[in-house]
C-alpha positions, 0 to 999 in steps of 0.5 A: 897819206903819202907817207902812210903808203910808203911806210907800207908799200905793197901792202894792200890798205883798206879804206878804213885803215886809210880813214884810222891811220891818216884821219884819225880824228875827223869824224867828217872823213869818209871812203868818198874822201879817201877815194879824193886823196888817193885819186890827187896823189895818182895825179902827182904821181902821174905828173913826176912820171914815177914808176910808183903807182897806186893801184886800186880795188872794187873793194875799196883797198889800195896799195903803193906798187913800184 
């Protein structure tokens, strides 16, 4: 998924497109795990004090700002 948001950084990705692109094949993959990853990477991101950050929408997109 990291690598996902940094090929396309600053581009807003729906939840879909995340389930599509990172769990192509898992048909078990839902928004709520999307939802988790995301919220493990923002930890990381958080834990290294990097100035990239991963903002989020009610709508349930993401998108990789700097």
């Amino acid at each position: 998924m990291q690598d996902y948001f940094l090929l396309n950084q600053n581009k807003e990705l729906s939840t879909e497109e995340l389930l599509n692109h990172v769990w192509k094949n898992d048909l078990d993959a839902n928004s709520e795990v999307v939802w988790i990853y995301v919220s493990y990477l923002r930890q990381k991101l958080q834990s290294i004090q990097s100035s990239v950050r991963i903002e989020g929408d009610k709508g349930g997109s993401y998108k990789l700002v700097k």
